[in-house]
Residue frames relative to the residue before (quaternion, step in Angstrom):
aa qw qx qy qz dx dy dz
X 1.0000 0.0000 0.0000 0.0000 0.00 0.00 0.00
X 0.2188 -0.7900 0.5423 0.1842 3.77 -1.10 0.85
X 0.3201 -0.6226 0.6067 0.3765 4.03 -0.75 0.68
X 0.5175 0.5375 -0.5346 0.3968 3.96 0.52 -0.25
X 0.5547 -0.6350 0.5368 0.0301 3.07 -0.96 1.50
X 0.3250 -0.7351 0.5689 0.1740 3.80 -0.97 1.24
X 0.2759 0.6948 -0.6296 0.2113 3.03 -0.40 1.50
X 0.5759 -0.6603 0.3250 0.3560 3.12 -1.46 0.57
X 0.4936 0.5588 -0.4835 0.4587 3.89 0.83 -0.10
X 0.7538 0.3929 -0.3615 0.3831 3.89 1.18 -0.56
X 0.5621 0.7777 -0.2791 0.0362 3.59 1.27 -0.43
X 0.5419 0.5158 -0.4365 0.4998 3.45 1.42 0.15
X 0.3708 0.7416 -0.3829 0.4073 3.33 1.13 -0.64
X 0.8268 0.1872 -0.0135 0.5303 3.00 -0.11 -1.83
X 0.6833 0.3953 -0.5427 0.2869 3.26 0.23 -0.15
X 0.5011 0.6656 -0.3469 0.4308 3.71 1.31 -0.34
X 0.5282 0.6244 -0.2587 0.5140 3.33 1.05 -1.15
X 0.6302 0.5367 -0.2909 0.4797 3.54 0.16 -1.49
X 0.4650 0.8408 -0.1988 0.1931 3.33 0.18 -1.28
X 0.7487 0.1704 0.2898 0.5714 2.26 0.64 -2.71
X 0.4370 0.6269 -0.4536 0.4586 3.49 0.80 -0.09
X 0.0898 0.8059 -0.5849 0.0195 3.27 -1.38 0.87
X 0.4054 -0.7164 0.4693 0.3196 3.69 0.17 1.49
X 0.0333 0.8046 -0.5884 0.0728 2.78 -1.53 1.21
X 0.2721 -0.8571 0.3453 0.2685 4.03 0.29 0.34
X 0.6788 -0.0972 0.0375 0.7268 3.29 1.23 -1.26
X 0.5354 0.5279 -0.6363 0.1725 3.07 -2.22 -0.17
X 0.6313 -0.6693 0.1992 0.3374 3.51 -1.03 0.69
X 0.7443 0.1826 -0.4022 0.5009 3.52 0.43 0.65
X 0.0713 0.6149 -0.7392 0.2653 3.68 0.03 1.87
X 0.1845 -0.5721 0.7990 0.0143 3.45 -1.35 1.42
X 0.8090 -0.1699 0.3293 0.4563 3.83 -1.25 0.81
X 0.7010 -0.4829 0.3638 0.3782 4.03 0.28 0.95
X 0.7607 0.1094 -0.4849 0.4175 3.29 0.68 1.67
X 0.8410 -0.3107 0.2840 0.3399 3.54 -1.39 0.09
X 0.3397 -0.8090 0.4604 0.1345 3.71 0.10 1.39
X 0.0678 -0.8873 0.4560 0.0120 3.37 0.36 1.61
X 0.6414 0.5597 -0.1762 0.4942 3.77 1.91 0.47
X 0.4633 -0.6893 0.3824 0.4051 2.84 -0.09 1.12
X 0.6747 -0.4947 0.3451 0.4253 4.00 -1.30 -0.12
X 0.7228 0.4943 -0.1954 0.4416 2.87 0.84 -1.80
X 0.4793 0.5678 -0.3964 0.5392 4.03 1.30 -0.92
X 0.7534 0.3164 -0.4258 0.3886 3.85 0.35 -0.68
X 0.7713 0.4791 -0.2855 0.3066 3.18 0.90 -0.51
X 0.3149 0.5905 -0.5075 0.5428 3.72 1.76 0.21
X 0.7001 0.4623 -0.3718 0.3973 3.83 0.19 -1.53
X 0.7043 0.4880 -0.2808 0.4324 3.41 0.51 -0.64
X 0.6872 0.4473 -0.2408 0.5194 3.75 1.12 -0.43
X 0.6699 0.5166 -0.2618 0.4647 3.61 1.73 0.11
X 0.4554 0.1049 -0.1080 0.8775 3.46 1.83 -0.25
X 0.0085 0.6360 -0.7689 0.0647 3.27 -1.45 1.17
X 0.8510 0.1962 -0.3959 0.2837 3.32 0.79 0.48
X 0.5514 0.4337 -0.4661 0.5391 3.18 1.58 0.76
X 0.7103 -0.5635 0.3797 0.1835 2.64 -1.95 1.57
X 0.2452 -0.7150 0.5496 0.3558 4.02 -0.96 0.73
X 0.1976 0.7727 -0.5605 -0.2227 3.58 -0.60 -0.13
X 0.8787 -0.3666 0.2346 0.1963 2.86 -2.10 0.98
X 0.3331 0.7626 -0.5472 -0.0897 3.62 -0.23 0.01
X 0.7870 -0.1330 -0.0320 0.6016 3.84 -0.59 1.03
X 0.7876 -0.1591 0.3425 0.4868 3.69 0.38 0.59
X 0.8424 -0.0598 -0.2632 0.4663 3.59 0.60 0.25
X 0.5410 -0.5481 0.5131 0.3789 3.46 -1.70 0.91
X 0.1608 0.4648 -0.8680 0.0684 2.69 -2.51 0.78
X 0.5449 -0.5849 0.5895 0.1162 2.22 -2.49 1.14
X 0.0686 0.8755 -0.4511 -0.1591 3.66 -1.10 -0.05
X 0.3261 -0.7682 0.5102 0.2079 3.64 -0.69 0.43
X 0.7601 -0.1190 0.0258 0.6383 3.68 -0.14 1.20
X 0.6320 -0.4894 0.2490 0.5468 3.36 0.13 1.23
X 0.6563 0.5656 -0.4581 0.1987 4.01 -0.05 0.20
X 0.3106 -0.8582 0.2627 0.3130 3.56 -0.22 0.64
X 0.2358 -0.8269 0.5072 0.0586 3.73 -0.66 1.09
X 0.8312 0.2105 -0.0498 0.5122 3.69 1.02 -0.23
X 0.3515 0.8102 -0.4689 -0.0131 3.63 -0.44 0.59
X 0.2051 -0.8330 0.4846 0.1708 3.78 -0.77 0.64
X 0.1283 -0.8031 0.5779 -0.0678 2.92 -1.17 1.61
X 0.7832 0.2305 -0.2283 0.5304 3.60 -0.98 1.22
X 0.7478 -0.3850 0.3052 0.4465 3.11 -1.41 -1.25
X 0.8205 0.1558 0.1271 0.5351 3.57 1.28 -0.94
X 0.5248 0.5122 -0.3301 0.5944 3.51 1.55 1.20
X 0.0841 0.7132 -0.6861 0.1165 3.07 -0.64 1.77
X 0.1913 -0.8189 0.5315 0.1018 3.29 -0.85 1.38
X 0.3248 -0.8689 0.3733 -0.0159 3.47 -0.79 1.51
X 0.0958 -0.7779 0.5716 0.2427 4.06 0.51 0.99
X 0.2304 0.6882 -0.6725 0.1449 3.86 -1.20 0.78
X 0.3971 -0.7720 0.3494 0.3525 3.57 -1.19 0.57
X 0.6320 0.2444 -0.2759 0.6817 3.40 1.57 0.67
X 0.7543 -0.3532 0.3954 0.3872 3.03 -2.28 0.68
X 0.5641 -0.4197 0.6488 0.2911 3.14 -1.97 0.47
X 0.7311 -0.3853 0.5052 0.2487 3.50 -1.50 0.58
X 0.4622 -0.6311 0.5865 0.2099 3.43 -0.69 0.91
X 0.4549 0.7123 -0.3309 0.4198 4.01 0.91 -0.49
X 0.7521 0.1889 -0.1127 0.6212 3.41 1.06 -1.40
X 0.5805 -0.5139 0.5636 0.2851 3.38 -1.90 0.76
X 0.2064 -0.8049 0.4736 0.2919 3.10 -1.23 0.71
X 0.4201 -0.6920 0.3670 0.4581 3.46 -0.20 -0.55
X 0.7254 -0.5383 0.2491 0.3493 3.68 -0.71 -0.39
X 0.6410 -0.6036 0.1812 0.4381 3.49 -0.44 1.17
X 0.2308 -0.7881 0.5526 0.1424 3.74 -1.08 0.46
X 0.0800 -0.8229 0.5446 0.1407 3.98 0.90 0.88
X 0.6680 -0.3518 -0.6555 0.0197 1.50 -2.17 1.65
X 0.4479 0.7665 -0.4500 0.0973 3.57 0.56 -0.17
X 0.6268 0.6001 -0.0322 0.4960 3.11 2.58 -0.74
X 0.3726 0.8623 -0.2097 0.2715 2.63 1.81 -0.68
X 0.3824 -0.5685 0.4606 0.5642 4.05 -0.02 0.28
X 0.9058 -0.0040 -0.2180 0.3632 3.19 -2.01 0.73
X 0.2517 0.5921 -0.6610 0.3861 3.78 0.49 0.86
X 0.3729 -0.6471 0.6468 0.1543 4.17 0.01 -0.52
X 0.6221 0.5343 -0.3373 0.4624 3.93 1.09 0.53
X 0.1474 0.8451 -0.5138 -0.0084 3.81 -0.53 0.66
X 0.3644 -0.7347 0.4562 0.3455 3.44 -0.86 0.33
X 0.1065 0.7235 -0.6820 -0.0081 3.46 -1.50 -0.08
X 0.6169 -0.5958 0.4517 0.2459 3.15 -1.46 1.39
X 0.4099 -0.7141 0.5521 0.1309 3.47 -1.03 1.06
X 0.6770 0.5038 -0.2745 0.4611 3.66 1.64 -0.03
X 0.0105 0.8093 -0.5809 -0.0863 3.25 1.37 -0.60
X 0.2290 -0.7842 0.5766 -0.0057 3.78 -0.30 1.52
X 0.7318 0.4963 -0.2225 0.4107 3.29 0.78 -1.03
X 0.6998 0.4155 -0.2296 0.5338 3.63 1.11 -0.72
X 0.4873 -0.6582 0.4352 0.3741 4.02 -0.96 0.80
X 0.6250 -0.6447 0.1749 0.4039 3.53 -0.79 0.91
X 0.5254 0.6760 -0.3643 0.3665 3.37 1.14 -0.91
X 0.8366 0.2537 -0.1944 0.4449 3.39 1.12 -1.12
X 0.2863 0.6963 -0.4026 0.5207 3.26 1.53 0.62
X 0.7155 0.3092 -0.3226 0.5370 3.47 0.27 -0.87
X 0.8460 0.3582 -0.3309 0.2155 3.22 0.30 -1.23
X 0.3562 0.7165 -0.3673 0.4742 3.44 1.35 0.22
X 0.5685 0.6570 -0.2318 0.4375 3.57 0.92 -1.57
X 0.8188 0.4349 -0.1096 0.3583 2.72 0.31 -2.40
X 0.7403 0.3065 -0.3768 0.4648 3.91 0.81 -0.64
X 0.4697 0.4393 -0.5728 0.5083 4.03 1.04 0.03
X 0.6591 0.5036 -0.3602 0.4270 4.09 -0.08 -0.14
X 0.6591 0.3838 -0.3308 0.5558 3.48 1.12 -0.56
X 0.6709 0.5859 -0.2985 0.3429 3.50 0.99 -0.54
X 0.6322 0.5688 -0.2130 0.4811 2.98 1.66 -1.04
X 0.4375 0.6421 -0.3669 0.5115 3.38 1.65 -0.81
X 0.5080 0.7511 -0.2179 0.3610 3.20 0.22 -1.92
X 0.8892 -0.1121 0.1075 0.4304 3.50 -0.28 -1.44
X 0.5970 0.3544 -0.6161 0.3719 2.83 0.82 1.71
X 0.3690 0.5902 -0.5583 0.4514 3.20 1.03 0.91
X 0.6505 0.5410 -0.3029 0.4387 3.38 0.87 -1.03
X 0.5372 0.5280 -0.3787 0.5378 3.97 1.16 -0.18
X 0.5469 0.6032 -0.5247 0.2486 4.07 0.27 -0.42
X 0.4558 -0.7682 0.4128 0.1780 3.42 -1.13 0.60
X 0.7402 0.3129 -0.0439 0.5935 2.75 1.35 -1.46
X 0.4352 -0.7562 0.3708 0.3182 4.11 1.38 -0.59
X 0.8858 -0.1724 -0.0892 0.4215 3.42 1.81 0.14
X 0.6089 0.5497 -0.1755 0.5443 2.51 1.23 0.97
X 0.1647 -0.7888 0.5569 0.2014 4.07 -0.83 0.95
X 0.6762 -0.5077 0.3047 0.4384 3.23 -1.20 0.98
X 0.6003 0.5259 -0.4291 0.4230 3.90 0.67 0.54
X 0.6213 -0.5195 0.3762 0.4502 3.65 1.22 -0.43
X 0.5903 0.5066 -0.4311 0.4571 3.54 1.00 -1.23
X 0.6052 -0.4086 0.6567 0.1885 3.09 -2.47 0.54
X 0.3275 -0.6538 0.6812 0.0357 3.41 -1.79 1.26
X 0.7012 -0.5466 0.3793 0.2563 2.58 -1.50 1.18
X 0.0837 0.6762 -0.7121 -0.1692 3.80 -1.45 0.08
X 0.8215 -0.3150 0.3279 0.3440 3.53 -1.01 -0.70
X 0.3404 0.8429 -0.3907 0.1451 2.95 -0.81 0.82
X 0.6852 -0.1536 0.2327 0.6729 3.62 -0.60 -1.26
X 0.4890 -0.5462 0.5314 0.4243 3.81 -1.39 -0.29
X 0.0608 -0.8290 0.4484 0.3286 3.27 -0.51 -0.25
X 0.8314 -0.1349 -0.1927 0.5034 3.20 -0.27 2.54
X 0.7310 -0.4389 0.3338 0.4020 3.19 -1.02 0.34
X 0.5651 -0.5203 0.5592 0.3118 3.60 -1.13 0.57
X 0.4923 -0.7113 0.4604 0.1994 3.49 -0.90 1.03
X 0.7249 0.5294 -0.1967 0.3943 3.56 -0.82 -0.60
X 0.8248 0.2636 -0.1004 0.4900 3.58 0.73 -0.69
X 0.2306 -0.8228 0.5195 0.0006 3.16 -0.92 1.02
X 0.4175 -0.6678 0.5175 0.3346 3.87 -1.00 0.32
X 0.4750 -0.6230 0.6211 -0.0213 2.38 -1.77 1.29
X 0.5453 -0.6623 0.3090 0.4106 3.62 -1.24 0.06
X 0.6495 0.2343 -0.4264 0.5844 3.48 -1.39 1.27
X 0.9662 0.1813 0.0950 0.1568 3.90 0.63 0.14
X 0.8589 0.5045 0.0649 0.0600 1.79 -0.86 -2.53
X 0.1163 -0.8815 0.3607 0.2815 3.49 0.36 0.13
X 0.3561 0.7580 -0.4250 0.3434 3.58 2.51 -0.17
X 0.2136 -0.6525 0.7188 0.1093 3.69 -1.21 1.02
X 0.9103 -0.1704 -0.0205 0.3767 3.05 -1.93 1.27
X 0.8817 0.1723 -0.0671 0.4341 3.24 -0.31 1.34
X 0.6184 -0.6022 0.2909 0.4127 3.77 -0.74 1.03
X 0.2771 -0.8309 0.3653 0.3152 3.48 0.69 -1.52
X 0.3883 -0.7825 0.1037 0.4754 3.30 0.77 -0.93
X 0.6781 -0.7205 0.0810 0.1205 3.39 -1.02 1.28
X 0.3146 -0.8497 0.3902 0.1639 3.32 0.18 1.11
């Protein structure tokens, strides 16, 4: 099941998602009853870049949204996919194309969630205001202002609700599953 709201601003999205999604009950990378299609440590970066909006689960991978619309999603090890009505800054790396969601006039881009080349401090904080932006203007895309074509209420900010599934602590912590990952 996805908390991402059926809406039409989300439907390639999800219908791409779907796709790829592959029910799963247990073993160690179950996202919310499918196949954890993100790496751990990728959920956690997303989760250090909006710390106060909730990630939820869609087929196995996290995304953020602003009034049920989606503005942020992370895929693999080093693909964060970014809704905005213009390119990211040349400043940040991007990452590799994600059809169709890349596609000219789709309003999605990617960019590397590591940004090697930039020190981390300004890595995140770069990240963190292209995520707010991306937030930003997909709230600004709602049609109706609260509501999916079912009636139910969209998501806004807030608390998380619980701990991110799939991943477990480690010792001193950590929340990194099997293995270091990679250093920030």
């Amino acid at each position: 099941m996805t908390l991402l709201p059926d809406l039409p601003q989300n439907a390639v999205l999800l219908d791409l998602l779907r796709e790829q999604g592959v029910p799963r009950e247990h073993g160690d990378f179950v996202y919310e009853g499918w196949a954890l299609h993100t790496h751990p440590d990728l959920v956690e970066r997303l989760e250090d870049l909006a710390p106060r909006w909730p990630v939820l689960a869609t087929f196995g991978v996290p995304v953020l949204a602003a009034k049920g619309i989606a503005a942020v999603v992370a895929q693999g090890m080093g693909t964060l996919l970014v809704r905005l009505p213009e390119a990211p800054p040349d400043l940040l790396e991007s990452a590799g194309p994600c059809p169709p969601l890349t596609d000219p006039g789709q309003g999605w881009y990617t960019v590397c969630p590591w940004q090697s080349e930039l020190p981390s401090a300004e890595s995140k904080r770069l990240l963190s205001l292209l995520v707010q932006q991306a937030l930003s203007y997909a709230g600004s895309l709602v049609e109706d202002g609260s509501s999916d074509r079912q009636g139910s209420r969209v998501q806004a900010p807030g608390e998380r609700r619980g701990k991110t599934p799939g991943r477990r602590r480690g010792k001193g912590g950590s929340s990194r599953q099997r293995g270091g990952g990679r250093g920030r």
